[in-house]
C-alpha positions as CSV (number, residue, x, y, z in Angstrom):
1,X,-103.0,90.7,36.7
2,X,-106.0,92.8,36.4
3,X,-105.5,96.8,36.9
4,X,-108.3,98.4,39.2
5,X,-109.3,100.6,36.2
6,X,-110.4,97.0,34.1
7,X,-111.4,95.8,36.8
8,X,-113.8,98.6,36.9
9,X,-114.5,98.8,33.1
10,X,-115.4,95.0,33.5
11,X,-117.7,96.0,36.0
12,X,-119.6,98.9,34.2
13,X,-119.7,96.4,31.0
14,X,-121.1,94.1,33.3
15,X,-124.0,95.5,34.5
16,X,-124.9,97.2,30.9
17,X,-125.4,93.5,29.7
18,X,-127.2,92.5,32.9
19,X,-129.4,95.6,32.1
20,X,-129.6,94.8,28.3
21,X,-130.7,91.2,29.1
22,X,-133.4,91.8,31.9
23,X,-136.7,91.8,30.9
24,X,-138.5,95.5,30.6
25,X,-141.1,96.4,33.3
26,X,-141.9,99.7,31.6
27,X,-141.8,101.7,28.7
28,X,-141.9,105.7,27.7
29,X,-143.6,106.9,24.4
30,X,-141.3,109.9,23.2
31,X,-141.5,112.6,20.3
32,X,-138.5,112.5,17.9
33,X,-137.4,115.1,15.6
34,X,-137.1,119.3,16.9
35,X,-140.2,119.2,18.1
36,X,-142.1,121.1,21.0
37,X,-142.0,119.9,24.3
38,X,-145.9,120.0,25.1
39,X,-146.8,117.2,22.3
40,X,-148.4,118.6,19.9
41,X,-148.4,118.5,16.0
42,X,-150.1,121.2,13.5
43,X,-153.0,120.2,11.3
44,X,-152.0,119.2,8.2
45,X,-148.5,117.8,9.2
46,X,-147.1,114.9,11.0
47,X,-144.7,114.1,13.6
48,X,-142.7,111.0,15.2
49,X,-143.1,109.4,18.4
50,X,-141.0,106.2,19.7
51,X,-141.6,103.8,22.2
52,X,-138.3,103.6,25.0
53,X,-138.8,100.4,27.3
54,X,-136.3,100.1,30.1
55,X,-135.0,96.4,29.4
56,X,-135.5,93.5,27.0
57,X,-138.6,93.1,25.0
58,X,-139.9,90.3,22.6
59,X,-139.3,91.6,19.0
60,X,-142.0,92.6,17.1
61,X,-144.5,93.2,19.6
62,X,-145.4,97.2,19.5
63,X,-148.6,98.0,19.1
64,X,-149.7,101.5,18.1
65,X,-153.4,103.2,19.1
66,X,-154.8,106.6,18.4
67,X,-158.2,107.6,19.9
68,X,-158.6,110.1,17.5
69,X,-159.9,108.0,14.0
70,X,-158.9,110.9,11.4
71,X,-154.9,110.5,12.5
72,X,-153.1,108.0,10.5
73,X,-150.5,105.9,12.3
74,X,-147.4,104.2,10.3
75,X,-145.1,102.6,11.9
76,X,-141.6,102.0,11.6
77,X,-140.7,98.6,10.1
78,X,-139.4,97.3,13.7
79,X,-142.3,98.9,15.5
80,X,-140.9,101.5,17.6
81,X,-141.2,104.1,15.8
82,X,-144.6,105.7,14.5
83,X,-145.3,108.5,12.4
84,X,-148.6,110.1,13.4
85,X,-149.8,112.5,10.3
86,X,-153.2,114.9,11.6
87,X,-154.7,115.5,8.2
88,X,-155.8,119.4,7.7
89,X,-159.2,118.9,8.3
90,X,-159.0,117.7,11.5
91,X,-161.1,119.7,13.9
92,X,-160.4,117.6,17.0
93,X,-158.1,119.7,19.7
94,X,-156.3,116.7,20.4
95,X,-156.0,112.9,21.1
96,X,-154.7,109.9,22.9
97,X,-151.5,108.1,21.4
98,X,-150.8,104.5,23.0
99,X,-148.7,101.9,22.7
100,X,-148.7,98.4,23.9
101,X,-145.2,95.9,24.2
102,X,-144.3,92.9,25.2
103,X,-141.3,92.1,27.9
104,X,-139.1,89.2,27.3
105,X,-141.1,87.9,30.6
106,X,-144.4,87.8,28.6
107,X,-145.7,91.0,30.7
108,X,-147.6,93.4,28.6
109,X,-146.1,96.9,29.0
110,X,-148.4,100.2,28.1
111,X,-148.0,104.1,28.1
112,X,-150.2,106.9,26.7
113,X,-149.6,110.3,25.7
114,X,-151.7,113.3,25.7
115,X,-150.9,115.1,22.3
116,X,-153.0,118.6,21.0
117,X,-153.3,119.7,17.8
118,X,-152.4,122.8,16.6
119,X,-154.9,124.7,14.2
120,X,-153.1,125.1,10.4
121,X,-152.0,128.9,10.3
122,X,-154.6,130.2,7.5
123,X,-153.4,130.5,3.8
124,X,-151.7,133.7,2.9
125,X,-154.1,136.1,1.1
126,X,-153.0,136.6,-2.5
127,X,-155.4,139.5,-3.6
128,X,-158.1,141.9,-2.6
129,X,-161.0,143.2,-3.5
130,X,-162.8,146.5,-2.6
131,X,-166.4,145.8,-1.5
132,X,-168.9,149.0,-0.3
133,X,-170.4,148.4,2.9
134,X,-173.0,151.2,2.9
């Protein structure tokens, strides 16, 4: 005879698989790593953002965009993940980071996120020199 507390536990376990095996009807880009929480990565340096869709998708089908053409995008080997690296020289104040999926339905799921790039903090000096001015 089933206790009520498996009886819930079934239930729970129930509806995790039901959730696991419905097809996704959206998905969230987020930033991993301690990172802040306006989206934004300094010049020179990278960061990683993963793609969180809310049900089953078909494997292998992320697809990773940047508007800004100077940012390099490498994703992870399952697609999720993407590191987005903003070389030093960028002068852009920001860009557009997208990323497309397919649902095990066949629908095509997209989200965008706004990210800004920080300026690189100059280089320390490491002499001086005296110059006369007048």
């Amino acid at each position: 005879m089933w206790r009520r507390c498996d009886r819930e536990l079934l239930r729970r376990l129930v509806a995790v698989v039901e959730y696991l095996i419905a097809p996704a009807t959206k998905v969230w880009i987020v930033r991993e790593e301690k990172m802040p929480t306006n989206n934004s990565i300094v010049a020179g340096s990278s960061g990683v953002f993963q793609a969180v869709p809310n049900g089953a998708i078909n494997s292998g089908t992320y697809s990773w965009t940047c508007s800004d053409l100077a940012v390099t995008l490498t994703p992870s080997a399952d697609g999720s993940e993407v590191t987005v690296a903003v070389p030093a020289s960028d002068s852009s104040s920001g860009f557009t980071l997208d990323v497309s999926v397919q649902s095990s339905d066949g629908a095509t799921l997209t989200n965008s996120v706004s990210v800004t790039i920080t300026p690189a903090a100059p280089a320390p000096a490491t002499a001086v020199a005296i110059q006369q001015i007048s």
